[in-house]
Rosetta silent file (secondary structure, phi, psi, omega in degrees, C-alpha in Angstrom):
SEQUENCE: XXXXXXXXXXXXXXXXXXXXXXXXXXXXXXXXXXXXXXXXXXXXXXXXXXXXXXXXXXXXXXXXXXXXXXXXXXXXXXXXXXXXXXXXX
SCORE:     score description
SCORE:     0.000 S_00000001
   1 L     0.000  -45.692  175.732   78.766  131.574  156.024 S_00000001
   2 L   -77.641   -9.190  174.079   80.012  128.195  154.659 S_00000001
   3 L   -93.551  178.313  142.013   81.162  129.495  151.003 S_00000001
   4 L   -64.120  137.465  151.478   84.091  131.503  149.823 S_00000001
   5 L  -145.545  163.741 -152.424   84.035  134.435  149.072 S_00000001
   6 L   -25.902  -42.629  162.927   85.732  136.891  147.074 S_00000001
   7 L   -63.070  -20.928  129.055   88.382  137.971  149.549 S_00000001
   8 L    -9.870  -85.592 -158.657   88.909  134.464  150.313 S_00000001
   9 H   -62.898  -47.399  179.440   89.932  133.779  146.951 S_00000001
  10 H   -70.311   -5.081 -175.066   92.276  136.919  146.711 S_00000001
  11 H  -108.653    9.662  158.436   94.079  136.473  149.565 S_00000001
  12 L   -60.108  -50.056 -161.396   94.577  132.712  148.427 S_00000001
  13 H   -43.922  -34.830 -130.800   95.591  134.291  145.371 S_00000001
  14 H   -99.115  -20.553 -155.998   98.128  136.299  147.080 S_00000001
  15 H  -113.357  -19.393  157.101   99.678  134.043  149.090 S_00000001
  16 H   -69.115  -30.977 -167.433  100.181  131.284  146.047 S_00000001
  17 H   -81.686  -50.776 -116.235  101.721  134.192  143.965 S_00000001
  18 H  -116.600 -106.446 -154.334  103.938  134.799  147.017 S_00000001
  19 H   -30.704  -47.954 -173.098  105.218  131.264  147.755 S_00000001
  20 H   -92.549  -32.018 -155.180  105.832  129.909  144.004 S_00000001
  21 H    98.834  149.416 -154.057  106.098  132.792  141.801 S_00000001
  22 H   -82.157  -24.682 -177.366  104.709  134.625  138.920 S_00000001
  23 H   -98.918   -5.862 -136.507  107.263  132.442  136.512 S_00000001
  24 H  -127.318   -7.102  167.632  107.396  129.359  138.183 S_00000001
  25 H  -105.082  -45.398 -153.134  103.095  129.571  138.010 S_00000001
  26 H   -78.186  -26.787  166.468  103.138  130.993  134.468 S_00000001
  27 H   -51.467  -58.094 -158.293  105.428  127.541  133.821 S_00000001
  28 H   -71.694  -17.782  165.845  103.085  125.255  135.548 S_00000001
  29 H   -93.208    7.746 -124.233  100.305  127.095  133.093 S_00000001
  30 H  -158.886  -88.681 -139.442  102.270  126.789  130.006 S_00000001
  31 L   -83.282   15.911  155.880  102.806  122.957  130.920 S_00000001
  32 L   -92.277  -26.731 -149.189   99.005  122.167  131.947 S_00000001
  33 L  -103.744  -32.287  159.472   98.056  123.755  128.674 S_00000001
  34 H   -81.083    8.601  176.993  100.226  121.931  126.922 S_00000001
  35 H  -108.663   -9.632  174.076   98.899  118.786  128.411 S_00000001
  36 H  -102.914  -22.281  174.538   95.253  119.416  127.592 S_00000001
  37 H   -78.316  -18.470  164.634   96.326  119.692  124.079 S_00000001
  38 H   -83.217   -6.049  166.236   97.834  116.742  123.895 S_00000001
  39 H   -73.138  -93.032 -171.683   95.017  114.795  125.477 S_00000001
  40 H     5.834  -87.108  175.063   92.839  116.510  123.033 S_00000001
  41 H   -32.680  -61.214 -171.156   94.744  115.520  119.894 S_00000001
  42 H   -43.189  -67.095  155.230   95.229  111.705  121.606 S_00000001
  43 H   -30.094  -79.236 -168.003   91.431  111.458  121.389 S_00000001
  44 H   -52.060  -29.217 -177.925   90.786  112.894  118.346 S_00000001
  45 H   -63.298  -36.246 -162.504   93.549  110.462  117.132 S_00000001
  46 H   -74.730  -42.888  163.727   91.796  107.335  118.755 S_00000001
  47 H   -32.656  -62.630  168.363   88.529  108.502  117.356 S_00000001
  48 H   -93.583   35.101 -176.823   89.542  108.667  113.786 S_00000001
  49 H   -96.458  -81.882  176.972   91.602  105.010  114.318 S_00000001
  50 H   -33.609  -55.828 -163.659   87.784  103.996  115.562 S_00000001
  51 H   -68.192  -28.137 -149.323   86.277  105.243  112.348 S_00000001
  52 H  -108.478  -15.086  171.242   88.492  104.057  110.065 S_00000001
  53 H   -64.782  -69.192 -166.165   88.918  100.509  111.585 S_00000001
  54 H   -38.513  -80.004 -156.066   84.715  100.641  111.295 S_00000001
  55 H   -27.766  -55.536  170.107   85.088  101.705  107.688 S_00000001
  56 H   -23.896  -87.502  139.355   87.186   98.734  106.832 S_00000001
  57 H    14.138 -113.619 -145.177   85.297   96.412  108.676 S_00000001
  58 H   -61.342  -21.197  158.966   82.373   97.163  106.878 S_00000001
  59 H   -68.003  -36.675  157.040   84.164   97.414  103.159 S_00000001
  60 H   -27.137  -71.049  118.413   85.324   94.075  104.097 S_00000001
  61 H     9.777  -78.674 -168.944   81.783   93.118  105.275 S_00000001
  62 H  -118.105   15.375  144.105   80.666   93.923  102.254 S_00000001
  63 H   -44.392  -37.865 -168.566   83.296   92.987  100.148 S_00000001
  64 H   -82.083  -31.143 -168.539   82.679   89.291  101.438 S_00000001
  65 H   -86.182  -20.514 -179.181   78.911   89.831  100.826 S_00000001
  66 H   -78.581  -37.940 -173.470   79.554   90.723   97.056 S_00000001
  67 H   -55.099  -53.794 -159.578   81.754   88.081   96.988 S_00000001
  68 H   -76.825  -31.874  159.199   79.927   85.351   98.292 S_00000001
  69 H   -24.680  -64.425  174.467   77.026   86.589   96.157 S_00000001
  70 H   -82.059  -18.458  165.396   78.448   86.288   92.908 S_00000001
  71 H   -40.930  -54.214 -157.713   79.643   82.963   94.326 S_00000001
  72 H   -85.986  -29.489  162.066   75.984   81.672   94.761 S_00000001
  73 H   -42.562  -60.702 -176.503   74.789   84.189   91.500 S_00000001
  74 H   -73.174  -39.263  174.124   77.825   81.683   89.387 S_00000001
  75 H   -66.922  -42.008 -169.946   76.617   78.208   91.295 S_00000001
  76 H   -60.455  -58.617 -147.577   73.077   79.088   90.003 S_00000001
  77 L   -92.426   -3.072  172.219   74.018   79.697   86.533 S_00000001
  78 H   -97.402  -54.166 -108.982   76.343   76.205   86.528 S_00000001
  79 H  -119.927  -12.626 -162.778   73.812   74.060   88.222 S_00000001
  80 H   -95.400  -53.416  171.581   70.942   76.275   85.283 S_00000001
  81 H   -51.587  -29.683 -170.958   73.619   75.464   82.141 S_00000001
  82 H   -61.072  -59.243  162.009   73.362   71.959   83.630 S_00000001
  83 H   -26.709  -66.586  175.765   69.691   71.521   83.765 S_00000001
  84 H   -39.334  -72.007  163.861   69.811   72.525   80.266 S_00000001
  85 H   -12.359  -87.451 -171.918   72.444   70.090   79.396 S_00000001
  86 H   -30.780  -56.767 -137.056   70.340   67.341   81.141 S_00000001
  87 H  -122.461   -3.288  155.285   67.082   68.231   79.001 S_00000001
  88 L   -87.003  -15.858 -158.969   68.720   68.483   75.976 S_00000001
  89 L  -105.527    0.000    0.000   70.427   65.398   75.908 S_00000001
């Protein structure tokens, strides 16, 4: 008693078709449709933004970590030649 039901819907149908029109609805479907694709796309755009910012990031990341590596890898090998020096002399 409380849903729609099919006859409902068609004579909704009938009476939207009547008041707007078959082009002035096939417009408003044309321009909805084109409005989900561009959502779509916008997302997928933001998405691969998001990855590729992460990507950076993290070549950065571990650009800095190679870096500072061979930094303390080159301090060892000063402070090792030194030693050497030192025990030599």
């Amino acid at each position: 008693m409380g849903g729609i039901g099919i006859w409902q819907l068609v004579i909704i149908a009938v009476i939207v078709v009547l008041l707007f029109g078959t082009k002035k609805l096939r417009n408003l479907g044309g321009d909805l449709g084109s409005a989900i694709k561009g959502f779509k796309s916008a997302i997928g755009e933001e998405k691969e933004q998001n990855n590729s910012v992460e990507k950076s990031s993290a070549e950065k990341n571990s650009d800095s970590l190679a870096d500072n590596s061979s930094s303390a890898a080159e301090a060892s090998s000063k402070a090792t030649s030194k030693t050497k020096e030192t025990d030599q002399a």
